[in-house]
PQR file with spaces between the fields and no chain letter, atoms N, CA, C, O and H, PARSE charges and radii, in Angstrom:
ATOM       1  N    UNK     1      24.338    4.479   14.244 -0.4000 1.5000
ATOM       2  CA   UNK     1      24.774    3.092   14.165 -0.0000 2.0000
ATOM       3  C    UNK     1      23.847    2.330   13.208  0.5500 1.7000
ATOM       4  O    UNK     1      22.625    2.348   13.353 -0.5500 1.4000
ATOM       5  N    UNK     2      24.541    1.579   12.107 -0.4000 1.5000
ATOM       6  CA   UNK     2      23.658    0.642   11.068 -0.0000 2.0000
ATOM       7  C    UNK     2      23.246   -0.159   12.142  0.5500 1.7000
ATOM       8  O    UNK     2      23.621   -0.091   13.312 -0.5500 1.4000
ATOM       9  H    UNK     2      25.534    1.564   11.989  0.4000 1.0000
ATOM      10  N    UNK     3      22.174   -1.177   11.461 -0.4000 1.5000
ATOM      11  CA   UNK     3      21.561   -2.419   12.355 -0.0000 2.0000
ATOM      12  C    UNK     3      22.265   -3.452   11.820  0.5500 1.7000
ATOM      13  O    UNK     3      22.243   -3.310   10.598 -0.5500 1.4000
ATOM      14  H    UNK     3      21.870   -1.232   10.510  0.4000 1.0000
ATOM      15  N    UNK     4      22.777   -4.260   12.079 -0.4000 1.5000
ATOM      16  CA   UNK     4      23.356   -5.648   11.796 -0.0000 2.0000
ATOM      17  C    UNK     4      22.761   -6.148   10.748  0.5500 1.7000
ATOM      18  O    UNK     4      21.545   -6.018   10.884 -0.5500 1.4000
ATOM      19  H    UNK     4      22.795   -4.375   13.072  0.4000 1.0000
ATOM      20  N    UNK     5      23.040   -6.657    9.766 -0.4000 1.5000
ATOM      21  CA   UNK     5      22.766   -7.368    8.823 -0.0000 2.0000
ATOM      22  C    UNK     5      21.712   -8.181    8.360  0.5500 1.7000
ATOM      23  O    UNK     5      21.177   -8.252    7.254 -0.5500 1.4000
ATOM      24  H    UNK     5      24.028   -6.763    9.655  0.4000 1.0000
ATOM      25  N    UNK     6      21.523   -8.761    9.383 -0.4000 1.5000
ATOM      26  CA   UNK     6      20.437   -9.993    9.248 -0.0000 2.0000
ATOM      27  C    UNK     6      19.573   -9.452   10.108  0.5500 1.7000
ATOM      28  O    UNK     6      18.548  -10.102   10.311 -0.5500 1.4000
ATOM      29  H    UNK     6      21.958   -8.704   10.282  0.4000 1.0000
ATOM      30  N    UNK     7      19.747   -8.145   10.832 -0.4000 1.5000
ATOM      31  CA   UNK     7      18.248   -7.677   11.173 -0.0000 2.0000
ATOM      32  C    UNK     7      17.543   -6.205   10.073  0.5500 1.7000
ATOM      33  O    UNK     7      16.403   -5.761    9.942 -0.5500 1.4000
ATOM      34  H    UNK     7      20.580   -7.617   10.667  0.4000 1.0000
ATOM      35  N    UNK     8      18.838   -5.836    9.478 -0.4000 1.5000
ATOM      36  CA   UNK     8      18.209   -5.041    8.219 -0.0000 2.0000
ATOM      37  C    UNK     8      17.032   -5.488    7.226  0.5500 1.7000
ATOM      38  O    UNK     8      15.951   -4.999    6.897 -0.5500 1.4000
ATOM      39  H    UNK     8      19.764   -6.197    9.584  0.4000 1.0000
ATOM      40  N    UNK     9      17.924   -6.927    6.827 -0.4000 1.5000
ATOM      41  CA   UNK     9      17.258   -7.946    6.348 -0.0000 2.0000
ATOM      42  C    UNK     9      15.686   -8.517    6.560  0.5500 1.7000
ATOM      43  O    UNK     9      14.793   -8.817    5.768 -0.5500 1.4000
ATOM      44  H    UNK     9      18.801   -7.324    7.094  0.4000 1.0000
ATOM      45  N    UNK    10      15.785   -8.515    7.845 -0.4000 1.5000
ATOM      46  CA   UNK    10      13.758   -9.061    7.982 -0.0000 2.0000
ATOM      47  C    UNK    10      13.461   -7.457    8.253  0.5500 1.7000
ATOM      48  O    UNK    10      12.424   -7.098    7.696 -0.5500 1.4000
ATOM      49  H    UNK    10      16.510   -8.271    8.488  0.4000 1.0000
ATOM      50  N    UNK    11      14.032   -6.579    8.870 -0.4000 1.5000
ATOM      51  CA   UNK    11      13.485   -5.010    8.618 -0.0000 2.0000
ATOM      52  C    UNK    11      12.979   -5.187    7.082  0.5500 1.7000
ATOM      53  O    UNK    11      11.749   -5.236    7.056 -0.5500 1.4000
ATOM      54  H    UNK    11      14.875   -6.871    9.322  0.4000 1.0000
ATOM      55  N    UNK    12      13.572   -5.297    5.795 -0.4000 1.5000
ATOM      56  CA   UNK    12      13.265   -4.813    4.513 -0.0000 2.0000
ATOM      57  C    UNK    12      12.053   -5.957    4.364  0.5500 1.7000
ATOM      58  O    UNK    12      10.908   -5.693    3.999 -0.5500 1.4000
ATOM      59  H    UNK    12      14.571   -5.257    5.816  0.4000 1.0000
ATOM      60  N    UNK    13      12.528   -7.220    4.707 -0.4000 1.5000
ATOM      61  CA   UNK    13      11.397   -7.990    3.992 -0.0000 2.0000
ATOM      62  C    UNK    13       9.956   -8.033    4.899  0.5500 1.7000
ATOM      63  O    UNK    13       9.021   -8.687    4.437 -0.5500 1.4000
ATOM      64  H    UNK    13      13.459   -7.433    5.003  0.4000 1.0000
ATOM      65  N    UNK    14       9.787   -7.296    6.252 -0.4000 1.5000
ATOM      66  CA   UNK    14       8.844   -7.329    6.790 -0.0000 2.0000
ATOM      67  C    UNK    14       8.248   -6.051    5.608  0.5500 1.7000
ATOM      68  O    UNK    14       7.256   -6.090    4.880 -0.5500 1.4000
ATOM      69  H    UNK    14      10.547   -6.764    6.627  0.4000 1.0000
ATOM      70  N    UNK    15       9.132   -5.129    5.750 -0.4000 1.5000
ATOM      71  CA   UNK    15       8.509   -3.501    4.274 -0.0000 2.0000
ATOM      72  C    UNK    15       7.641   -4.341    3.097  0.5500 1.7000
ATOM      73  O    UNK    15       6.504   -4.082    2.704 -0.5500 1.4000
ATOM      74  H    UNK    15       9.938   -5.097    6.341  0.4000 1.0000
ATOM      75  N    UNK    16       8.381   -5.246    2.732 -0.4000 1.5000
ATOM      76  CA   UNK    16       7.787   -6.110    1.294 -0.0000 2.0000
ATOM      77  C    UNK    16       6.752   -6.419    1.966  0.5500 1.7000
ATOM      78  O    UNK    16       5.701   -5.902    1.586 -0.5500 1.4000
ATOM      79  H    UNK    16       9.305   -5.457    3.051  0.4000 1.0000
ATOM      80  N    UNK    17       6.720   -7.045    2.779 -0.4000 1.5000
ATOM      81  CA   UNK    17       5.298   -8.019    3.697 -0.0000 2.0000
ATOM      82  C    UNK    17       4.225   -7.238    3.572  0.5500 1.7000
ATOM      83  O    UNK    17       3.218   -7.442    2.894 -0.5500 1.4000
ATOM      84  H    UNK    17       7.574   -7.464    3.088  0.4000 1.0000
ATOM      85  N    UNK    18       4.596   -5.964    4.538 -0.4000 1.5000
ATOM      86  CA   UNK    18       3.160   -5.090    4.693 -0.0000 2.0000
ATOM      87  C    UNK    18       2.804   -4.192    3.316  0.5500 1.7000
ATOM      88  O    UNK    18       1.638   -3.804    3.257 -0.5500 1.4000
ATOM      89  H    UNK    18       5.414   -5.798    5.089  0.4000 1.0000
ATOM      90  N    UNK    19       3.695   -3.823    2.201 -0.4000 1.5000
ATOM      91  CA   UNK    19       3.077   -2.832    1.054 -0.0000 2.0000
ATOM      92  C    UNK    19       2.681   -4.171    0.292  0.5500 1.7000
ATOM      93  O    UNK    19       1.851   -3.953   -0.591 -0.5500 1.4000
ATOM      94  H    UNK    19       4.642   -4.139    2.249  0.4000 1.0000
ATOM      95  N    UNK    20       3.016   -5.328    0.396 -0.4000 1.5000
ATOM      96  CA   UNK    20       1.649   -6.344    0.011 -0.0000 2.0000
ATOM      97  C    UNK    20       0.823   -6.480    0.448  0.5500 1.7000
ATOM      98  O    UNK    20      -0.133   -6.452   -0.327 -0.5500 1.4000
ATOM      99  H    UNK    20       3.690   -5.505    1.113  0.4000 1.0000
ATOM     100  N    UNK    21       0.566   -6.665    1.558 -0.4000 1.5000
ATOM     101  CA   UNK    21      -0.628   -6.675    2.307 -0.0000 2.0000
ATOM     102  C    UNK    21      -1.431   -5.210    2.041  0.5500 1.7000
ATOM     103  O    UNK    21      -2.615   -5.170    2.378 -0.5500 1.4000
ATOM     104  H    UNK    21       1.343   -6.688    2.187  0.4000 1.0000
ATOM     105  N    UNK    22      -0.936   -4.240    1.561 -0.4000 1.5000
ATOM     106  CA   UNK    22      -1.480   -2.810    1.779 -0.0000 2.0000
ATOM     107  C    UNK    22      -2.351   -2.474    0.164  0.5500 1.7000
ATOM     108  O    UNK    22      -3.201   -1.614   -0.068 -0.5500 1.4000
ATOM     109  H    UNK    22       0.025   -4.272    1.287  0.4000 1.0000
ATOM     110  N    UNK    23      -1.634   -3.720   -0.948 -0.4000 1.5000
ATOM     111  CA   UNK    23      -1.922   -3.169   -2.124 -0.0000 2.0000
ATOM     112  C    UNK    23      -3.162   -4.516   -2.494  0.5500 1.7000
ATOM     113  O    UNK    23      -4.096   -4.366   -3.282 -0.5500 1.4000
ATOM     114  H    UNK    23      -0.944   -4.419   -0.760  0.4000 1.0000
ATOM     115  N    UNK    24      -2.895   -5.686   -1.778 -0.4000 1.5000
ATOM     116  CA   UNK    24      -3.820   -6.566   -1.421 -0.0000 2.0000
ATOM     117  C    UNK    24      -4.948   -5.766   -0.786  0.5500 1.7000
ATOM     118  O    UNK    24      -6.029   -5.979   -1.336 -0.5500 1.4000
ATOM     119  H    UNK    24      -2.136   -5.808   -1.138  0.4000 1.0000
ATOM     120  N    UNK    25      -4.981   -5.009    0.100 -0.4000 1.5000
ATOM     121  CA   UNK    25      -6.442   -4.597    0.771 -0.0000 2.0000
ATOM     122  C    UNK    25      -6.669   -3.390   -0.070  0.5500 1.7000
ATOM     123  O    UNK    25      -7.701   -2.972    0.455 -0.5500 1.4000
ATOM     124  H    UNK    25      -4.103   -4.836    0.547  0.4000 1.0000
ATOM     125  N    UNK    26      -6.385   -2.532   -1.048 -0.4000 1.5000
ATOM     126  CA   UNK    26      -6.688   -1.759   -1.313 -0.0000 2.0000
ATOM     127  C    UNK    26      -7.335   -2.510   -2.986  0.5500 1.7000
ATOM     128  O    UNK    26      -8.303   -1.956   -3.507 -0.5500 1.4000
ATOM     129  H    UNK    26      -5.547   -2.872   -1.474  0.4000 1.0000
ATOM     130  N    UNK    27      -6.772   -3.605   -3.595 -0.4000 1.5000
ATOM     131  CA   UNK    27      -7.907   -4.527   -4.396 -0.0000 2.0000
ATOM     132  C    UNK    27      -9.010   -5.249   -3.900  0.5500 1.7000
ATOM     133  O    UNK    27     -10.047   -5.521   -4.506 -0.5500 1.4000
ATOM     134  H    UNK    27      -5.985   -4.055   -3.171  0.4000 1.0000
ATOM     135  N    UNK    28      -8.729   -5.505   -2.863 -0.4000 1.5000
ATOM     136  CA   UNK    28     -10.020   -6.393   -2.129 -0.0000 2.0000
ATOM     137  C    UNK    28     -11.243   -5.581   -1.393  0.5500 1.7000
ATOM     138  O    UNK    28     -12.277   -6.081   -0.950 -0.5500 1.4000
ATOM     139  H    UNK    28      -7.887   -5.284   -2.371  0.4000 1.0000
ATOM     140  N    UNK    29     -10.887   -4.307   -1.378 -0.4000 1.5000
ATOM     141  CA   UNK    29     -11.730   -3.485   -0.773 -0.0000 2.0000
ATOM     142  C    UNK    29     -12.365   -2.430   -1.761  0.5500 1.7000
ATOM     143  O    UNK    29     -13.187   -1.655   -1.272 -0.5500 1.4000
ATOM     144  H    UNK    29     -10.047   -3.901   -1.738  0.4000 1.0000
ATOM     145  N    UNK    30     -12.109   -2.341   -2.904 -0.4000 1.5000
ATOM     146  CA   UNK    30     -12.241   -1.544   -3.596 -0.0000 2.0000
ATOM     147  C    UNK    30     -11.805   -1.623   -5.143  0.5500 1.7000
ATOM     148  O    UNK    30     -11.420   -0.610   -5.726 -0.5500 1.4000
ATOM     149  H    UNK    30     -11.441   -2.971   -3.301  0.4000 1.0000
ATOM     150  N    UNK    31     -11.888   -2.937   -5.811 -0.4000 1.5000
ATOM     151  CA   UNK    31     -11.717   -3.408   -7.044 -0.0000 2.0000
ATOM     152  C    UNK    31     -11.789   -2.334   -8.430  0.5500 1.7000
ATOM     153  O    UNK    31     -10.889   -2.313   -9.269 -0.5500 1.4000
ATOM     154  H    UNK    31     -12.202   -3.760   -5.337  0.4000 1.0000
ATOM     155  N    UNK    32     -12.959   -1.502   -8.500 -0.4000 1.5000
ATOM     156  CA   UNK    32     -12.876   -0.521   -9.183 -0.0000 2.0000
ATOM     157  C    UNK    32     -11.726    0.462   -9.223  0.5500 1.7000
ATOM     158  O    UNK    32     -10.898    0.686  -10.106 -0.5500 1.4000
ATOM     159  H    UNK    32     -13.691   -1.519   -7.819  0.4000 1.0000
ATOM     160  N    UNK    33     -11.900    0.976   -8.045 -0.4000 1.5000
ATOM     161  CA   UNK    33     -10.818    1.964   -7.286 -0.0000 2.0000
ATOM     162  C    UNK    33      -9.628    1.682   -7.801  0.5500 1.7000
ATOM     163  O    UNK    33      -8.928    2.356   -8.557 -0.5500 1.4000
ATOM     164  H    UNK    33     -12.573    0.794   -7.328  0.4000 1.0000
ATOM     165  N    UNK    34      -9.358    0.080   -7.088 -0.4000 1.5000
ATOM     166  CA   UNK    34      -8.084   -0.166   -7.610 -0.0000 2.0000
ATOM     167  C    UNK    34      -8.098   -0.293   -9.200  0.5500 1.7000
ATOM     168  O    UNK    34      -7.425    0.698   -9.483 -0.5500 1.4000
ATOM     169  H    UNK    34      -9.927   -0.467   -6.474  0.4000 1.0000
ATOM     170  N    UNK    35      -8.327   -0.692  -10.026 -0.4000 1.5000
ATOM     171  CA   UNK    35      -8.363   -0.631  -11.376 -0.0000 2.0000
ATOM     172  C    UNK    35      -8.109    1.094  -12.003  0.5500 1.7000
ATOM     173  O    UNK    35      -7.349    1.323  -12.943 -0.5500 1.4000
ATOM     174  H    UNK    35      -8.874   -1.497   -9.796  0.4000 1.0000
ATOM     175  N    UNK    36      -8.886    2.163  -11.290 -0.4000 1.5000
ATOM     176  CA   UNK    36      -8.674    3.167  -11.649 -0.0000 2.0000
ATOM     177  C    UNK    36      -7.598    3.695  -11.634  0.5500 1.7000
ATOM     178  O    UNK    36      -7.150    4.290  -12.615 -0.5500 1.4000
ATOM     179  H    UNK    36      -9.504    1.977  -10.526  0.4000 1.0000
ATOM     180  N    UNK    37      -6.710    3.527  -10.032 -0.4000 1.5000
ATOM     181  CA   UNK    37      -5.602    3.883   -9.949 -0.0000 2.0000
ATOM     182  C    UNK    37      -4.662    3.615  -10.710  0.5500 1.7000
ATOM     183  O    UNK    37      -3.896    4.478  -11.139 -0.5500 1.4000
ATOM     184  H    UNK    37      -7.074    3.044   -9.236  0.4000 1.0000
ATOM     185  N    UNK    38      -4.538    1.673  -11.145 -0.4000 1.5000
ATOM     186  CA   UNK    38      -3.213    1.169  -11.824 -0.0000 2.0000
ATOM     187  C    UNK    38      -3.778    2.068  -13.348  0.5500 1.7000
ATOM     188  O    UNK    38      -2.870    2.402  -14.109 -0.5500 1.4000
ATOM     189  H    UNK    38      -5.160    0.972  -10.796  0.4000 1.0000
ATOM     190  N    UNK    39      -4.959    2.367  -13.683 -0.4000 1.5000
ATOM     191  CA   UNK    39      -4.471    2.566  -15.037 -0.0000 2.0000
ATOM     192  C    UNK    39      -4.043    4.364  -14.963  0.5500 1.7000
ATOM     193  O    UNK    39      -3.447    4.945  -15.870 -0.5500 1.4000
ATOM     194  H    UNK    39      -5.697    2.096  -13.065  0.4000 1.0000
ATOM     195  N    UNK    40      -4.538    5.057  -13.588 -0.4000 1.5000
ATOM     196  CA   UNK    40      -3.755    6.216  -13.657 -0.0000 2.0000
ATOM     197  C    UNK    40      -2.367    5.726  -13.701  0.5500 1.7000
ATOM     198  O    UNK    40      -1.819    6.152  -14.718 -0.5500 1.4000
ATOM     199  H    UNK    40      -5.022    4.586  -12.851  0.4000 1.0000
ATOM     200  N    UNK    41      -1.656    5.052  -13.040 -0.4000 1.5000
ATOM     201  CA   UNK    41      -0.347    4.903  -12.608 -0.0000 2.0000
ATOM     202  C    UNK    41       0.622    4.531  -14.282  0.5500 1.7000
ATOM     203  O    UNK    41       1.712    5.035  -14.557 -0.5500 1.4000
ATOM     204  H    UNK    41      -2.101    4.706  -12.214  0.4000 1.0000
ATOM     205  N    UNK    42      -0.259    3.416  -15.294 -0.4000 1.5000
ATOM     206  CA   UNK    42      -0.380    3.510  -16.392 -0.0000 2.0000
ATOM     207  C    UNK    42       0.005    4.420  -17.493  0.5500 1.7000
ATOM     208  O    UNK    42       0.704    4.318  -18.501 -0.5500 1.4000
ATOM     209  H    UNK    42      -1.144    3.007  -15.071  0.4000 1.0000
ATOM     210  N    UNK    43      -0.675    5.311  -16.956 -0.4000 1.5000
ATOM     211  CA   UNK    43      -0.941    6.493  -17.980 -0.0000 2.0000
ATOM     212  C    UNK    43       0.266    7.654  -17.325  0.5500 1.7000
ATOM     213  O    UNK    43       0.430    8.774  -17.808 -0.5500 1.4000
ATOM     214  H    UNK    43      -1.242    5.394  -16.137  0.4000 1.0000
ATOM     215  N    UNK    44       0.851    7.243  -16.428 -0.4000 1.5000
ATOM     216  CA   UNK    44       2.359    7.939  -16.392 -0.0000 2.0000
ATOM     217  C    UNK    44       2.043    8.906  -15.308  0.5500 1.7000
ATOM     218  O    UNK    44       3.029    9.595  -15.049 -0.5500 1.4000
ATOM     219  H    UNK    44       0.718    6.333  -16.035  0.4000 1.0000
ATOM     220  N    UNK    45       1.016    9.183  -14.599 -0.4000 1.5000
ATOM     221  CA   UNK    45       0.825    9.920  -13.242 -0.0000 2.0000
ATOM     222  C    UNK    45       1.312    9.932  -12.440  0.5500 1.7000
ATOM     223  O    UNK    45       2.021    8.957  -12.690 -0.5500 1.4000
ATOM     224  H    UNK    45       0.215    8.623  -14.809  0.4000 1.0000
ATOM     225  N    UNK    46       1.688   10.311  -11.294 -0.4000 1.5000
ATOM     226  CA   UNK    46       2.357   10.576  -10.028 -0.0000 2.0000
ATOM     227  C    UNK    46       1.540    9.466   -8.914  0.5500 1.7000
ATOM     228  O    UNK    46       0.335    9.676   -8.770 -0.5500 1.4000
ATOM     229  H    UNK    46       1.113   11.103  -11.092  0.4000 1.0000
ATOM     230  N    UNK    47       1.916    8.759   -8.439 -0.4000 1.5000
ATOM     231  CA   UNK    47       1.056    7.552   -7.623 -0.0000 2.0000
ATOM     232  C    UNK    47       0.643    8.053   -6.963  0.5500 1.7000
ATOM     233  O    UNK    47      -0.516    7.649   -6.864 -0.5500 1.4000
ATOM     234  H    UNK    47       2.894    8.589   -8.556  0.4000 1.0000
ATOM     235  N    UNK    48       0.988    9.441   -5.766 -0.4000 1.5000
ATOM     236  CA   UNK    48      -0.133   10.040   -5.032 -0.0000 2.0000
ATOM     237  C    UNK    48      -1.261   10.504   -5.794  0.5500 1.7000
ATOM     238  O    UNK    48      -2.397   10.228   -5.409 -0.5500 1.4000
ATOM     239  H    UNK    48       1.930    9.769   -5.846  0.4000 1.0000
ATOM     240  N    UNK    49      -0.990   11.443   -7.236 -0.4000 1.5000
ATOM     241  CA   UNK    49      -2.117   11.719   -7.828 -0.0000 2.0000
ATOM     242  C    UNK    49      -3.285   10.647   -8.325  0.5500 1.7000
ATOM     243  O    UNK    49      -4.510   10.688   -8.211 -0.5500 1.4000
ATOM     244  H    UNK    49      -0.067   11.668   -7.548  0.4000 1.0000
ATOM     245  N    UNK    50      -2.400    9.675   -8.921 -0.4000 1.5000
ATOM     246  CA   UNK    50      -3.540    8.034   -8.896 -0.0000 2.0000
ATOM     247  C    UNK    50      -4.223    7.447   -7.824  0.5500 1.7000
ATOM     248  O    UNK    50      -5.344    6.960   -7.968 -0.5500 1.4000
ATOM     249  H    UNK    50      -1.405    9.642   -9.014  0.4000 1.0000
ATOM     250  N    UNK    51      -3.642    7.461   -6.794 -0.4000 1.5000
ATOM     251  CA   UNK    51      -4.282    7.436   -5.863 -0.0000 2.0000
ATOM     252  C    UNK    51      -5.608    7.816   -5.715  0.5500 1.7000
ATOM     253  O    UNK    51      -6.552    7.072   -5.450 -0.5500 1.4000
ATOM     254  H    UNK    51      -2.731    7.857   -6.676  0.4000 1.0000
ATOM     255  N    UNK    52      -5.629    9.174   -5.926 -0.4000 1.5000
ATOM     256  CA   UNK    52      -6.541   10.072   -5.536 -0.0000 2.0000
ATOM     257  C    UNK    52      -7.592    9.896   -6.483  0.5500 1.7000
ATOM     258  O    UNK    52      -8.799    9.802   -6.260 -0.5500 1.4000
ATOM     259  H    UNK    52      -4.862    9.778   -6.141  0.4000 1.0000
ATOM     260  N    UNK    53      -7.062    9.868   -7.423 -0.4000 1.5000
ATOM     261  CA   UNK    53      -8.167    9.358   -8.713 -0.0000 2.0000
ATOM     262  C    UNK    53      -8.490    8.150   -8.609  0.5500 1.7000
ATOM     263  O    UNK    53      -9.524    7.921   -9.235 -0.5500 1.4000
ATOM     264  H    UNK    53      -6.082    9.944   -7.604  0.4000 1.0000
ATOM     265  N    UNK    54      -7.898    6.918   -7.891 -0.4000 1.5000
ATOM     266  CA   UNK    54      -8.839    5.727   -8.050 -0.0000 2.0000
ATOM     267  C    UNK    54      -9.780    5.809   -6.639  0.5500 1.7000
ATOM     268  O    UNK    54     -10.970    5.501   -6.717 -0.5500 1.4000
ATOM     269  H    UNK    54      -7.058    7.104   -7.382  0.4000 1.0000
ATOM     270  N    UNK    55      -9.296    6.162   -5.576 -0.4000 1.5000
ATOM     271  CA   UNK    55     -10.182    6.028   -4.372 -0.0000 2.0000
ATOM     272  C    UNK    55     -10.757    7.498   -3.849  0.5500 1.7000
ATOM     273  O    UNK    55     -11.562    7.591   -2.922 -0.5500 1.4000
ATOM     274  H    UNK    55      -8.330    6.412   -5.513  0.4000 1.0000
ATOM     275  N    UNK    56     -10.234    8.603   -4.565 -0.4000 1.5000
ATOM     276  CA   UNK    56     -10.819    9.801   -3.933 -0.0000 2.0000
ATOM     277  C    UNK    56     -10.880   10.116   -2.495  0.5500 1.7000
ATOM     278  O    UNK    56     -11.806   10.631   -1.869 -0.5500 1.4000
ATOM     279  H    UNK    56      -9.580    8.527   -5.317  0.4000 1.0000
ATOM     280  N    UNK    57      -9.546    9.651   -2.021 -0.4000 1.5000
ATOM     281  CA   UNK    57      -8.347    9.935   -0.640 -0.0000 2.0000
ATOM     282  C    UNK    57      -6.805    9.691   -1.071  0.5500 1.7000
ATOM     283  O    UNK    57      -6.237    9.144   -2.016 -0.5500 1.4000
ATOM     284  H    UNK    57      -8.793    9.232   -2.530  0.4000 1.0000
ATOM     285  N    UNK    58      -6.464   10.297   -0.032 -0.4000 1.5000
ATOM     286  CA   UNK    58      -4.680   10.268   -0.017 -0.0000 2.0000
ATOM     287  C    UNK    58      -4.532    8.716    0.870  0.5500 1.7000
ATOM     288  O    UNK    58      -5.169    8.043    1.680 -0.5500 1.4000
ATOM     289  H    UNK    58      -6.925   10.742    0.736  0.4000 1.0000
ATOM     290  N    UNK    59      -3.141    8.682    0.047 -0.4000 1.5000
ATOM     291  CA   UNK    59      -2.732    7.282    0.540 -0.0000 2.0000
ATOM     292  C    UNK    59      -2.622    7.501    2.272  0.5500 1.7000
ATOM     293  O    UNK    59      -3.132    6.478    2.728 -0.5500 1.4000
ATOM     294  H    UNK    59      -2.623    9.228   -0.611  0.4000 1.0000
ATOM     295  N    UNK    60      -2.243    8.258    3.264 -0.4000 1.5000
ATOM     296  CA   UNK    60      -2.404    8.209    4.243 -0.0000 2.0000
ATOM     297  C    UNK    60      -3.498    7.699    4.896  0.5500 1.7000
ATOM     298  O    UNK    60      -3.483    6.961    5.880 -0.5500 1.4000
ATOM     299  H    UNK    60      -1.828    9.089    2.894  0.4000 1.0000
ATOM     300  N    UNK    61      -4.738    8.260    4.119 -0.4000 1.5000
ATOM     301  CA   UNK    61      -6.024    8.277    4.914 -0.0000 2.0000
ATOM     302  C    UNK    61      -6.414    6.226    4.539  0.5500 1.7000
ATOM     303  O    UNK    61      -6.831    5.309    5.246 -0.5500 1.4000
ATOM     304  H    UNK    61      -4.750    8.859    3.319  0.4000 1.0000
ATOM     305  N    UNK    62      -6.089    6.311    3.445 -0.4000 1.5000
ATOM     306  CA   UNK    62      -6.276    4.653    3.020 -0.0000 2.0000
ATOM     307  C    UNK    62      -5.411    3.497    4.072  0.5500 1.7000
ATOM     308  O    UNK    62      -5.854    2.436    4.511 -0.5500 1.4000
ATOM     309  H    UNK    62      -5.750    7.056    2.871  0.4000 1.0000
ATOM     310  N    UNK    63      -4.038    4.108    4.294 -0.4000 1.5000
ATOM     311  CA   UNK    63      -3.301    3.738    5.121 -0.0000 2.0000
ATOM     312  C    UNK    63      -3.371    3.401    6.767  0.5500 1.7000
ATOM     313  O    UNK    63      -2.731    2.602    7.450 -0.5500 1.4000
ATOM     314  H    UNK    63      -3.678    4.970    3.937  0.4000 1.0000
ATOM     315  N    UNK    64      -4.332    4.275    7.070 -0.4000 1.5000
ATOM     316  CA   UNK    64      -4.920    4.503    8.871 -0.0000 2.0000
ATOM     317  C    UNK    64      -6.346    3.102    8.819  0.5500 1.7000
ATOM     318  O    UNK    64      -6.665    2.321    9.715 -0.5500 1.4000
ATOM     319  H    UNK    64      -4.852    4.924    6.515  0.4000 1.0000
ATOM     320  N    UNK    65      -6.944    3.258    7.354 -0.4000 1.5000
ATOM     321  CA   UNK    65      -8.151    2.402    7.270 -0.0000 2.0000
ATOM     322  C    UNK    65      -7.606    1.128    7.228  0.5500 1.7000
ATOM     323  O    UNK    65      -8.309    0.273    7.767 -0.5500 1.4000
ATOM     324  H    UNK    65      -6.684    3.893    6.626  0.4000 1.0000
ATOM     325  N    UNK    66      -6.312    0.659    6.633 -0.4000 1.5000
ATOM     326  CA   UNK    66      -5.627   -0.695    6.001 -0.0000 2.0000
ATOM     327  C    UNK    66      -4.993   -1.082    8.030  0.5500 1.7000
ATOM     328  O    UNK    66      -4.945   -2.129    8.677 -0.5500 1.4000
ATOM     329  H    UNK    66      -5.741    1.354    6.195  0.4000 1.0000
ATOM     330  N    UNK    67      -4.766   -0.167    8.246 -0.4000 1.5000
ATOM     331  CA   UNK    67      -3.396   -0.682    9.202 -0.0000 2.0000
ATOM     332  C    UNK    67      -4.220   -1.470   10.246  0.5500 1.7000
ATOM     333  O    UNK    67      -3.832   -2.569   10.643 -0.5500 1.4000
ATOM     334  H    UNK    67      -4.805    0.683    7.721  0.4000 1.0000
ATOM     335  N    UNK    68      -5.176   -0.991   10.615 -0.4000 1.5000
ATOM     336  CA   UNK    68      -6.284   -1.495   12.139 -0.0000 2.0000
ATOM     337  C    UNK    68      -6.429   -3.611   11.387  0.5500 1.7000
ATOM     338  O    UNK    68      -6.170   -4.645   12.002 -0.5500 1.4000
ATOM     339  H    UNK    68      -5.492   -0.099   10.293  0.4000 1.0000
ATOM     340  N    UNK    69      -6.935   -3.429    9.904 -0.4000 1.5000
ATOM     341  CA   UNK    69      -7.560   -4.859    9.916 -0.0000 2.0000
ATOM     342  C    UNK    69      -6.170   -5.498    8.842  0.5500 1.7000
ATOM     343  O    UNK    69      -6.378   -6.427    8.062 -0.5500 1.4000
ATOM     344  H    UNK    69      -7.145   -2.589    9.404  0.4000 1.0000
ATOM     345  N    UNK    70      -4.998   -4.931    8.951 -0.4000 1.5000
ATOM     346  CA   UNK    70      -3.491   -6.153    8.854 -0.0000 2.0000
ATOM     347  C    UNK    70      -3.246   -6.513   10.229  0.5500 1.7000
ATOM     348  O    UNK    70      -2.800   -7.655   10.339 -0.5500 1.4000
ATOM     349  H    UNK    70      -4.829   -4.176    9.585  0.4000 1.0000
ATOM     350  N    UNK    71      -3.443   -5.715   11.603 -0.4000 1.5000
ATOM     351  CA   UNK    71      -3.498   -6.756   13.182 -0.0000 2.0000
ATOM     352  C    UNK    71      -4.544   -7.889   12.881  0.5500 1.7000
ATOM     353  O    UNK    71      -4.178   -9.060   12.982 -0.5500 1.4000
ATOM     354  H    UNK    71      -3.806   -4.788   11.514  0.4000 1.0000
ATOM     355  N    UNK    72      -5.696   -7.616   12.552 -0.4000 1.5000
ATOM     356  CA   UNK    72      -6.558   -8.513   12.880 -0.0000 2.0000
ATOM     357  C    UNK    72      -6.172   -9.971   11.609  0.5500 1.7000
ATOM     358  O    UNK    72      -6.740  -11.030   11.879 -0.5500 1.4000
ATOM     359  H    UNK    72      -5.993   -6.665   12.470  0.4000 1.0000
ATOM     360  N    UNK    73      -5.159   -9.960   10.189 -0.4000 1.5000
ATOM     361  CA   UNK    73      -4.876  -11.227   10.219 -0.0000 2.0000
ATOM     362  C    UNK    73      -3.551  -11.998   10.194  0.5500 1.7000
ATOM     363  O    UNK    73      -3.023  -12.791    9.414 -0.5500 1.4000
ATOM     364  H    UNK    73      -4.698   -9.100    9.969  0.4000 1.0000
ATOM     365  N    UNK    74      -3.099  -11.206   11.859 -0.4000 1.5000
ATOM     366  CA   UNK    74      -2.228  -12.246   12.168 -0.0000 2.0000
ATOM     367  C    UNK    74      -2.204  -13.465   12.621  0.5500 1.7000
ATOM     368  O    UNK    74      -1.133  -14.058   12.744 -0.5500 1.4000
ATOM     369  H    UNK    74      -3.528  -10.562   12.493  0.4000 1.0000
C-alpha cells in the first residue's frame, strides 16, 4: 500500500531535512575533510570513494557519529 500523499510528502522533505543536516555536520566537523571530499566528488569519483578520501571512513561509520548529535538539536 502507497502512503497518502501529503504524508509521502513530509516523508521526502523530512529526507531533504536530515541529508542537510548530515552534509552540514560533516563541514562543521571536519572542514578539511569536507573540502577533500567535494573536490574528490569534483574530480568525477564515486561519493563512497570520496568519502573515504576526505574523512578516511565510510559514510556509515560518519553516519552512526552524525545521527546521536541531530537528536540533541531539536
Amino acid at each position: 500500500m502507497w502512503p497518502r500523499p501529503e504524508q509521502a510528502i513530509r516523508q521526502i522533505v523530512m529526507a531533504y531535512r536530515q541529508a542537510g543536516m548530515f552534509v552540514s555536520y560533516l563541514h562543521d566537523s571536519d572542514a578539511p575533510g569536507f573540502a577533500r571530499m567535494m573536490n574528490a566528488v569534483l574530480d568525477g569519483r564515486p561519493f563512497v570513494e570520496a568519502v573515504d578520501v576526505g574523512y578516511h571512513q565510510d559514510v556509515h561509520a560518519l553516519w552512526h557519529r552524525f545521527a546521536p548529535t541531530s537528536a540533541e538539536r531539536k
